[in-house]
C-alpha atoms as a printed R data frame, in Angstrom:
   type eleno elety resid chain resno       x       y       z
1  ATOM     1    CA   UNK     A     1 112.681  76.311 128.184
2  ATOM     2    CA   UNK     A     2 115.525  76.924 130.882
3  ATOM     3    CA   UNK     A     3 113.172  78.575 132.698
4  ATOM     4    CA   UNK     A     4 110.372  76.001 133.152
5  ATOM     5    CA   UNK     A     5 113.705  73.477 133.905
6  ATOM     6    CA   UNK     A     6 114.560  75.720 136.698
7  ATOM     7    CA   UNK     A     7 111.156  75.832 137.611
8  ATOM     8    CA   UNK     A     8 110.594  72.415 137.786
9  ATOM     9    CA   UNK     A     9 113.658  71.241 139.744
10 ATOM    10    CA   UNK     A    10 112.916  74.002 142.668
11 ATOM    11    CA   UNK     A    11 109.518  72.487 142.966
12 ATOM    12    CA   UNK     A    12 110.970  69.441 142.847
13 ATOM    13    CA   UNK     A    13 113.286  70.438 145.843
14 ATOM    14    CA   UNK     A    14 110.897  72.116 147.709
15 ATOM    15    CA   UNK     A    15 108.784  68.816 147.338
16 ATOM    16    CA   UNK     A    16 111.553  66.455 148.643
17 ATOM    17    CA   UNK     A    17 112.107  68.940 151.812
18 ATOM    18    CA   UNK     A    18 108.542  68.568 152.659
19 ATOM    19    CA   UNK     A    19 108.522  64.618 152.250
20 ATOM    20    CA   UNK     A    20 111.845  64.759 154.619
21 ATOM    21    CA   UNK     A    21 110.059  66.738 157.074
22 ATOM    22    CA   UNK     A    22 107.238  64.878 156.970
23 ATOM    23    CA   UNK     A    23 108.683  61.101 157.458
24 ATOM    24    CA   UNK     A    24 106.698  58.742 158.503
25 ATOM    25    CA   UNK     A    25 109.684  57.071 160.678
26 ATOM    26    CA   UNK     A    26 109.726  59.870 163.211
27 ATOM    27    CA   UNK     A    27 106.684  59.240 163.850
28 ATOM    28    CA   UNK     A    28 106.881  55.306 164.258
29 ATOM    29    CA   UNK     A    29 103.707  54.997 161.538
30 ATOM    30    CA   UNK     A    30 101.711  56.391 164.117
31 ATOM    31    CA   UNK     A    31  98.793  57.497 161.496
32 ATOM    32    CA   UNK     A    32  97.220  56.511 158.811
33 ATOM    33    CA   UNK     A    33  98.006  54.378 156.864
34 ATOM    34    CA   UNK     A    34  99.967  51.695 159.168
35 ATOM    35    CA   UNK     A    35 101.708  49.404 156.624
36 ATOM    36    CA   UNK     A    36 104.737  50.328 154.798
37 ATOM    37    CA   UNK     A    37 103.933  50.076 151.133
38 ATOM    38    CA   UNK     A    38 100.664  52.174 151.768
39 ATOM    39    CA   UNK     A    39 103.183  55.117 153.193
40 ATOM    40    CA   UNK     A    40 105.199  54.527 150.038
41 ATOM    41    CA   UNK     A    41 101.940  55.038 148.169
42 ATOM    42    CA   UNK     A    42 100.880  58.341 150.443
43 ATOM    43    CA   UNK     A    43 104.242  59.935 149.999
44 ATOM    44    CA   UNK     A    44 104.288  59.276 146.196
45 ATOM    45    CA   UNK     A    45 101.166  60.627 145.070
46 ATOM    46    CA   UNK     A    46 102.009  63.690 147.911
47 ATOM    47    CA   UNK     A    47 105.241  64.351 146.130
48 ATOM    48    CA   UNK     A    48 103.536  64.415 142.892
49 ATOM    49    CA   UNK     A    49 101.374  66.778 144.181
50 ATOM    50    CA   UNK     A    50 103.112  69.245 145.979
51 ATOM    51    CA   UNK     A    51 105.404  69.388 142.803
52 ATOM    52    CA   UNK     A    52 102.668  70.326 140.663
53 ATOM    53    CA   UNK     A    53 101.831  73.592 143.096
54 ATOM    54    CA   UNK     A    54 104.765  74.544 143.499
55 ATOM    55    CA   UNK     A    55 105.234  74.816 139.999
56 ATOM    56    CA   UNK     A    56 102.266  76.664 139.182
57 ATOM    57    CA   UNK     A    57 102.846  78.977 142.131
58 ATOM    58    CA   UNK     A    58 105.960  79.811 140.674
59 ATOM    59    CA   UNK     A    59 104.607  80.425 137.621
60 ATOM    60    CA   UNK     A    60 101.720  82.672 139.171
61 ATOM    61    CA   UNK     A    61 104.407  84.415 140.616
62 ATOM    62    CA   UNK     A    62 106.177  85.076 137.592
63 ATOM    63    CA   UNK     A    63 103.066  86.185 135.911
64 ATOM    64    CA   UNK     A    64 102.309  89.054 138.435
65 ATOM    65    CA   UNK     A    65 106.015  90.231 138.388
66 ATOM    66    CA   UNK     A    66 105.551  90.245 134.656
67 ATOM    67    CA   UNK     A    67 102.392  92.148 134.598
68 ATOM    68    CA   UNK     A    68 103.603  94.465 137.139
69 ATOM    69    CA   UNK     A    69 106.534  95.562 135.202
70 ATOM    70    CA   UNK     A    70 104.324  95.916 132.031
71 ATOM    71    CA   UNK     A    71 102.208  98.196 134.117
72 ATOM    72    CA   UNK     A    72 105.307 100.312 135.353
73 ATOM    73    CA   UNK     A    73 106.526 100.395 131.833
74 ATOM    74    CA   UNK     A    74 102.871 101.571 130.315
75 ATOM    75    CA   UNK     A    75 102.781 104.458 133.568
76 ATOM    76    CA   UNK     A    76 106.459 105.875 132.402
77 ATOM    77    CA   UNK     A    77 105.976 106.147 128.537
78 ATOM    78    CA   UNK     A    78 102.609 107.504 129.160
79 ATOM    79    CA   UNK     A    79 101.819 110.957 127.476
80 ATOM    80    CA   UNK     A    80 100.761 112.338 130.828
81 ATOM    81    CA   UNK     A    81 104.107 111.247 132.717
82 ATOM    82    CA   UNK     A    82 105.876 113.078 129.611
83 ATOM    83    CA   UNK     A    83 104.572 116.349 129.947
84 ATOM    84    CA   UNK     A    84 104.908 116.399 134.182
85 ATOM    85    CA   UNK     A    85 101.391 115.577 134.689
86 ATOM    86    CA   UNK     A    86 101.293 112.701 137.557
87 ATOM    87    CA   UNK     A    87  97.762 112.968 138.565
């Protein structure tokens, strides 16, 4: 469970970096939309979003670390490692 906390609050950081680098002010509402509340709106459902794949993507991650040190474990308790055979 302290994992998927962890998880969740460095997508949620990464998500807030890439709403602060991607303010609308900077930019004077240049783009679409124009009016305020519909930025509000973009940058919500973006936040939501971008949370969401960051979290998964660290969770892929996680998976192929996982599965790669199951597959290092298997390839050094394997009979064949055991008796000096590393063909």
């Amino acid at each position: 469970m302290a994992q998927r906390i962890i998880d969740l609050t460095l997508s949620a950081l990464a998500s807030l970096a890439s709403l602060l680098l991607s303010w609308p002010y900077w930019r004077d509402f240049e783009y679409w939309p124009e009016s305020p509340t519909m930025w509000l709106l973009y940058f919500i459902i973006g936040f939501v979003l971008a949370t969401y794949v960051f979290y998964v993507f660290l969770d892929s991650v996680r998976t192929l670390f996982l599965h790669e040190d199951q597959a290092r474990d298997t390839t050094l308790s394997s009979p064949a490692t055991k008796n000096g055979d590393q063909s």
